[in-house]
C-alpha positions, 0 to 999 in steps of 0.5 A: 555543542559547545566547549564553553558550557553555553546552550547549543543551538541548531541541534539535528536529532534523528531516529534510526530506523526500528529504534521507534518500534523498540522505544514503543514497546518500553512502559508508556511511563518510559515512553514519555520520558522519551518525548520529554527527553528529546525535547530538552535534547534538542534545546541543549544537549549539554544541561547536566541532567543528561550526564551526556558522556562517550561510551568507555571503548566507543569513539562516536556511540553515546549515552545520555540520561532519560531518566533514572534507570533507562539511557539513551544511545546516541551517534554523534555524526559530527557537530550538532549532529545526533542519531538515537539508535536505542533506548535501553536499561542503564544496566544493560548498557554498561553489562554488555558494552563491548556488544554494541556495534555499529558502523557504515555498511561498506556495500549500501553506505548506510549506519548499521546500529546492532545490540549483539548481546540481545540478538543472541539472547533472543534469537536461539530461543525463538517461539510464537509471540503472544497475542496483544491481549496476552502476556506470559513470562519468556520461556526457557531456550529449547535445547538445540540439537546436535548436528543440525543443518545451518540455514546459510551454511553454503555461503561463505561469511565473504559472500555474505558480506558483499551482499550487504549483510550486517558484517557484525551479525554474520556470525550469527547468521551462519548459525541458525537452524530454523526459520523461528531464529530467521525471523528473530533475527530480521526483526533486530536486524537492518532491514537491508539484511533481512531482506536478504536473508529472506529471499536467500532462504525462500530458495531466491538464487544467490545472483537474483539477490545480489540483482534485485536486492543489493545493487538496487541500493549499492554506493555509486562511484565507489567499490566501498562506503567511506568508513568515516563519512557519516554525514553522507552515510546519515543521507542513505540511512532510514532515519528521520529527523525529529523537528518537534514534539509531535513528529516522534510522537506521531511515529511512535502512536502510529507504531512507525506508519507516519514513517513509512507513509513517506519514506523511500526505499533506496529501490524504490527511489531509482524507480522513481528517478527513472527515465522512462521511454513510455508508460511504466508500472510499477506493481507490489503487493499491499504494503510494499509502497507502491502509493510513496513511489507514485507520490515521489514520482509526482514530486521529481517530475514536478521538480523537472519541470520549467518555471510556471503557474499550469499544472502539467501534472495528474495525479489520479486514483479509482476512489474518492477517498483515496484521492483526498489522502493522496492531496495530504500526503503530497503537501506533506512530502512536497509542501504548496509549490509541488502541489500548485503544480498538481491535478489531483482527482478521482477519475470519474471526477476528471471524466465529468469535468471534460464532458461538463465542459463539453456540454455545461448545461447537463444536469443528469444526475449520477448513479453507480453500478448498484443503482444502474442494475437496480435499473436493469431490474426494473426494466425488466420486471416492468417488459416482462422479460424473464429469459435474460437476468439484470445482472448479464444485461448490465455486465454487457452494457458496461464491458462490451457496449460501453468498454468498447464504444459500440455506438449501433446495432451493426457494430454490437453484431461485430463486436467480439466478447472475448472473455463474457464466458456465455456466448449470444447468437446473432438473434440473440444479439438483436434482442440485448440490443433493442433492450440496451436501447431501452435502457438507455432511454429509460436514464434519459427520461429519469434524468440519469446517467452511470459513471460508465457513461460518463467515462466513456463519453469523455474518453470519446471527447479527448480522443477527438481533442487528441486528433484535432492537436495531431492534426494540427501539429502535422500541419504545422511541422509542414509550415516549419514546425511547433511545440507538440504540446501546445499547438494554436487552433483555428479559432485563435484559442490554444489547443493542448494536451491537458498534461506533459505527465500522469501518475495513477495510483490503484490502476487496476481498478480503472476501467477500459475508458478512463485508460483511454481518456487518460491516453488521450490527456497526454502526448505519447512521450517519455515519461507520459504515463506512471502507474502503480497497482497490484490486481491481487487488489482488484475489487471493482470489475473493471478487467482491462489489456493496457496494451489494446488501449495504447498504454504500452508497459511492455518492458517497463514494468518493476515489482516491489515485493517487500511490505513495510506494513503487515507482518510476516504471520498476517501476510501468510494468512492473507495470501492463503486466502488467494489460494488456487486462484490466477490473476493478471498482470494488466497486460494480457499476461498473469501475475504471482505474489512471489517474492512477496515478503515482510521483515516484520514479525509479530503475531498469528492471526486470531480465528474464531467462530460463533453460533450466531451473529448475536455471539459474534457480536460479543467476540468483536466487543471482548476482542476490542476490550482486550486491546485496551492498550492501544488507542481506539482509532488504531483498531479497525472492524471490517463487516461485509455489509452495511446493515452489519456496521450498524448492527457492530457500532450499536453493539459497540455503543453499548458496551461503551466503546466509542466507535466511527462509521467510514462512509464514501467520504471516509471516516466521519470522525477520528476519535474511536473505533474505526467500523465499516464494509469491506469496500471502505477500507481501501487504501486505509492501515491500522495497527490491529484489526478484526474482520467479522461475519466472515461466513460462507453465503455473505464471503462470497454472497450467496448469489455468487454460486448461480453463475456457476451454472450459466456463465462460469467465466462470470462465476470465477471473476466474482469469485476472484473479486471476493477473495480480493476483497478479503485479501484487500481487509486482511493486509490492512493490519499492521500488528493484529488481525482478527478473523470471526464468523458464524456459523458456517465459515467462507470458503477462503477460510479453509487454507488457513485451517478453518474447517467446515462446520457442515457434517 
């Protein structure tokens, strides 16, 4: 801004983080004049409509004119530099200014922006909100008992502080009582200071927050922030820089999801900066950032890298889909140059590029676990084979003939089945053998082939590869030595390691032989192999030790336990659904949700029954009705079959609610309601969400239980696997969920309070 009344140039306009959520939750009149505002803002700060002036008794808070009744607060962090922090009525702006306070965090060096006046109004007088399709006047503040136990009364306001907690709210944190006014106030409050306050009141030890919580994202170098030094305190903050119209409005549509789809938590930003000695994990529940910190930390080793034109780099995931999101948000947080120097591929694409060119002539078309048993099923009908089922047969050729590479009879008889839960004689053995056999000549003769077949046929060729580059090495240290990433082969061509580095996103859904191709792609070295996953996740049966395929996590393994995307409500409901059952860490050991958390508040989940699925047709219908005040492509309707997709679309279609299928491609248009299976919504979020025909006999299906008599141990992995699946739909929800059956409802409902319909 200038002294001389000519247009500013070159204006910084930031937003400072849950500034978005409060601006989106103001009249959608006041919201546009928001986008016009920071339009006009950014051209010149000094056109007179704003009537842009200092607050009385603030050096640096601000207040510019949005339109006639609502201000907008401002940092002016120096020069041209300008943070929004707020959005508010103007006259609550001049009632309540000696109760705007902000500063820089003295422990996390970061701005700090809190509207006293309304923590206080709304955080003693907590109740359940509303649910979006509801609206009611603020009920009047319960009285508040006499003598009652404090939640934080045990700490002192000194201890609290050197835990980063927000210094003007402290006061306000020593005087809570229940968990309602926790949650009130984590949802005003910096999010640093939520957390904390969270995990202090779920039991967590004073030291383990100040570990695992405050020093991840404690100022270097210093014992405290400067206090004057806002340029760098901008740099640690959660604040994005508005660049045109259509970034705030992205942000403010997607209800702060552009964001967090790119932003990196301090925490997570020292996992990513890390040098590891060997493979590292990184795991979390939904919606804690395990994909941003595999995409950051594909950029930082990109940026490590020399000058070149190779792409040294795979970035890589279980499902199709998920690859083809991963490339657009790498360009968005790297641009061309980090992408130029980046593989990105699904990982059965991967596998069938290394046999194609192994043997480029094949044209064998591919087939999927379904199509494969569908095979099986055949085979058997057609030798008239009643005493083994499709289902055990197909199981044992994917995880013990294939996942272990038992290339002949005498190794099947060798091999162990630790984990198959029904055991096989040596007879029995030799009959599951010659029938494996036909199977496989069956696929040959049709011209087919499995993606398991593939994944360990190409596993099969790098290991080979590797072996023939080790060789060579050794060889050529003995001769005085070479690169070891690249290494000269007998015929003259340039024998190397396909990568320096691989990044796998949604590792537990990775089978035994893609984790032994991908061992193979990369030489055992700092930094070789980065991944994230959580088997909570795990929807796909592919159960694997890393251990035993040479990927070695052991002490380098990190858990991110805060969600940036689902509420606290839909957390606890989705967390309910896993209830009693264990699950492992991808390393032999097992792996809890503890810890798990969100600072987000927002609404129950909705539970609803029907007596039919015609009925429940209508729930779904009037559900999305009601959320009119959103736009159809931020609601999601979650069914576990395909025939039930078409059965919600045409529903949908009637009523006039325009609506998209997700197929294996991913959604086929943008616009409308988002409807598919349960499997395709991995990797997706939306702001609201129903999850229909949850019913006992389709969640978990029906076949499931026969296991319960004849392999117990197949029975609790199909069991695990359901839950996932559900689990996996429930977290897609940001803001809303909806939970519908009908008839008799799924098992995994009853933690969540939903009883049996059965007499």
């Amino acid at each position: 801004m200038t002294s001389t009344g000519k247009p500013a140039t070159g204006v910084t306009l930031r937003l400072l983080d849950k500034a978005d959520r409060e601006i989106v939750k103001l009249d959608r009149a006041i919201v546009g004049a928001v986008y016009k505002f920071q339009h006009e803002f950014r051209k010149n700060p000094e056109a007179g409509g704003f009537d842009l002036k200092p607050l009385k008794g603030h050096e640096r808070l601000w207040s510019a004119r949005v339109n006639r009744e609502y201000r907008a607060l401002l940092l002016r962090l120096g020069g041209n530099d300008w943070l929004l922090v707020s959005v508010k009525h103007r006259g609550h702006v001049h009632r309540n200014l000696d109760r705007l306070a902000y500063g820089i965090n003295q422990v996390t060096g970061a701005i700090e922006y809190v509207d006293l006046q309304v923590v206080e109004e709304d955080v003693l007088r907590r109740e359940a909100p509303a649910r979006p399709s509801e609206s009611s006047s603020a009920p009047e503040p319960a009285p508040r008992p006499a003598a009652v136990e404090t939640l934080f009364g045990q700490y002192s306001a000194e201890r609290l502080a050197d835990l980063g907690v927000a210094e003007p709210l402290i006061p306000i944190v020593l005087k809570l009582t229940t968990d309602d006014e926790l949650l009130g106030l984590a949802e005003y409050a910096p999010r640093h200071t939520g957390e904390v306050l969270l995990r202090l009141r779920d039991g967590v030890p004073y030291e383990q927050v100040m570990e695992e919580v405050t020093e991840p994202v404690a100022v270097e170098g210093a014992e405290k922030a400067d206090p004057e030094d806002w340029q760098a305190a901008v740099d640690r903050s959660q604040a994005v820089v508005i660049t045109d119209d259509e970034s705030l409005q992205s942000i403010l549509e997607e209800g702060d999801f552009g964001r967090w789809k790119v932003f990196l938590h301090p925490t997570q930003e020292k996992l990513v900066h890390r040098s590891y000695s060997g493979p590292a994990r990184v795991g979390g529940g939904p919606g804690t950032g395990k994909t941003i910190v595999a995409l950051h930390r594909v950029k930082y080793l990109v940026d490590q890298l020399p000058p070149g034109h190779s792409k040294p780099v795979l970035l890589t995931t279980f499902n199709k889909n998920l690859a083809a999101d991963l490339r657009t948000r790498l360009i968005s947080l790297g641009g061309p140059e980090t992408l130029a120097r980046v593989d990105i591929m699904h990982v059965d694409q991967l596998a069938t590029r290394v046999v194609s060119e192994s043997a480029p002539g094949n044209n064998k078309r591919r087939i999927d676990d379904t199509q494969a048993l569908r095979e099986w099923r055949q085979l058997l009908v057609e030798a008239g084979e009643s005493r083994w089922d499709a289902e055990f047969l197909s199981d044992e050729w994917n995880q013990v003939i294939l996942g272990q590479a038992v290339a002949s009879r005498a190794d099947y008889f060798r091999v162990r089945r630790a984990g198959r839960g029904r055991s096989v004689s040596r007879a029995d053995r030799a009959e599951i053998w010659q029938l494996a056999e036909r199977f496989t000549q069956r696929l040959e003769v049709k011209g087919l082939e499995t993606h398991r077949q593939v994944a360990e046929r190409a596993a099969q060729l790098e290991i080979a590869r590797k072996a023939k580059i080790e060789e060579r090495r050794r060889q050529q240290e003995q001769r005085g030595g070479l690169d070891n990433i690249h290494v000269e082969s007998g015929s003259g061509a340039w024998l190397r390691y396909r990568y320096r580095h691989i990044v796998v996103d949604e590792a537990q859904d990775l089978g035994a032989a893609h984790w032994k191709m991908l061992r193979a792609m990369v030489p055992q070295d700092a930094n070789d192999i980065f991944l994230v996953g959580d088997t909570h996740q795990r929807i796909y049966d592919n159960q694997v030790t890393l251990g035993s395929l040479g990927v070695n996590i052991r002490g380098r393994s990190a858990r991110l336990t805060l969600s940036y995307r689902t509420t606290r409500e839909i957390l606890r409901a989705a967390i309910g659904v896993l209830e009693g059952t264990d699950y492992d860490d991808l390393d032999g050991g097992t792996e809890d949700l503890a810890g798990y958390r969100s600072v987000l508040h927002g609404f129950r989940p909705s539970l609803r029954g029907a007596e039919s699925w015609d009925e429940e047709l209508d729930l779904v219908v009037e559900q999305v009705q009601a959320w009119h005040d959103i736009p159809r492509e931020s609601v999601a309707i979650c069914v576990p079959t395909n025939e039930k997709v078409d059965d919600v679309v045409s529903r949908l279609g009637r009523r006039g609610i325009m609506s998209t299928k997700i197929t294996s491609e991913g959604p086929r248009r943008d616009e409308g309601v988002h409807v598919g299976t349960m499997y395709r919504f991995k990797g997706l979020e939306y702001r609201r969400m129903i999850i229909a025909g949850v019913s006992e006999g389709l969640v978990p299906r029906s076949s499931v239980d026969a296991w319960s008599q004849t392999d117990r141990a197949r029975y609790k992995r199909e069991l695990q696997r359901a839950r996932s699946l559900l689990f996996v739909a429930a977290t897609r929800a940001r803001d809303a969920l909806t939970i519908s059956w009908n008839g008799e409802p799924s098992r995994f409902l009853r933690p969540l309070g939903v009883r049996s319909t059965l007499r």
